[in-house]
C-alpha positions as CSV (number, residue, x, y, z in Angstrom):
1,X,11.0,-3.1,-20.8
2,X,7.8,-3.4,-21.6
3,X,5.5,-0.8,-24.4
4,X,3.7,2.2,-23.9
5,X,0.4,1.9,-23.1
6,X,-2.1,4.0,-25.2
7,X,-4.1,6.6,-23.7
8,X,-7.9,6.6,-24.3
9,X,-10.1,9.4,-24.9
10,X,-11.7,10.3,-21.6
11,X,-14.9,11.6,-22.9
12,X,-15.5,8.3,-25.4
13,X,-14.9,5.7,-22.7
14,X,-17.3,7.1,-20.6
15,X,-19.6,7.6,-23.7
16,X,-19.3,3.8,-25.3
17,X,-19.5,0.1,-24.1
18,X,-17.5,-2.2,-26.1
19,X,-19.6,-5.7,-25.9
20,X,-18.4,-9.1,-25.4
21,X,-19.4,-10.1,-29.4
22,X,-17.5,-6.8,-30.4
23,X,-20.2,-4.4,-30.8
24,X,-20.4,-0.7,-29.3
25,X,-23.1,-0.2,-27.3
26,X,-23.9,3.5,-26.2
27,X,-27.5,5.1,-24.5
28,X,-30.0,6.6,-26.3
29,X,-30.2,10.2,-26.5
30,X,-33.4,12.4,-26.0
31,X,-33.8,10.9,-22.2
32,X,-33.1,13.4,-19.9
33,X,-35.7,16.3,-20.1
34,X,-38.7,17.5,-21.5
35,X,-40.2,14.3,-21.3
36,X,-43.9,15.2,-20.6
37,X,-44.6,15.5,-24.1
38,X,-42.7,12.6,-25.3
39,X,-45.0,9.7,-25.7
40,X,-45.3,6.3,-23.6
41,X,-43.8,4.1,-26.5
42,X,-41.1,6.7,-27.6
43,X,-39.7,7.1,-23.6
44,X,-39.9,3.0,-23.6
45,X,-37.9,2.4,-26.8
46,X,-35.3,5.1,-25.8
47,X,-34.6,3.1,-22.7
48,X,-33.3,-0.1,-24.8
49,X,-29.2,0.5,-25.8
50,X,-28.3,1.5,-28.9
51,X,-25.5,0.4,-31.0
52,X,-23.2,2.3,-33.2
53,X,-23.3,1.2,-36.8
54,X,-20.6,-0.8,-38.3
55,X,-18.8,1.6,-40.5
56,X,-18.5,3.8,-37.6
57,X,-17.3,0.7,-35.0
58,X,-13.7,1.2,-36.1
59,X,-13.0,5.0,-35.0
60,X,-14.5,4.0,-31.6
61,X,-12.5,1.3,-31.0
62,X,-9.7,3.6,-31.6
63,X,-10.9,6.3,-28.9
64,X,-11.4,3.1,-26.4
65,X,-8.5,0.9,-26.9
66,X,-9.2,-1.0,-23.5
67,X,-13.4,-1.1,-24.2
């Protein structure tokens, strides 16, 4: 009989991107509204991902076991 599978946290998975090379990828907030006043350069640079910081990479991997 095979194990358990683990469940993952619904709202994480849908939240985070576990890269190829291990990393968690995950969108840049301050996107979605109020954008008129937000500068050219700042709207650009929120488009690029962002990742989560290495002490952090851990708990997420935990919440996504699957990526």
């Amino acid at each position: 009989m095979a194990g358990n599978k683990m469940k993952s946290k619904r709202a994480a998975t849908k939240r985070f991107k576990i890269t190829g090379g291990g990393k968690v990828k995950y969108k840049s907030a301050f996107r979605r509204h109020l954008l008129t006043k937000k500068s050219r350069n700042r709207k650009r640079g929120l488009r690029a991902p962002a990742y989560v910081a290495e002490s952090d990479v851990h708990r997420i991997t935990r919440l996504c076991p699957y990526g």
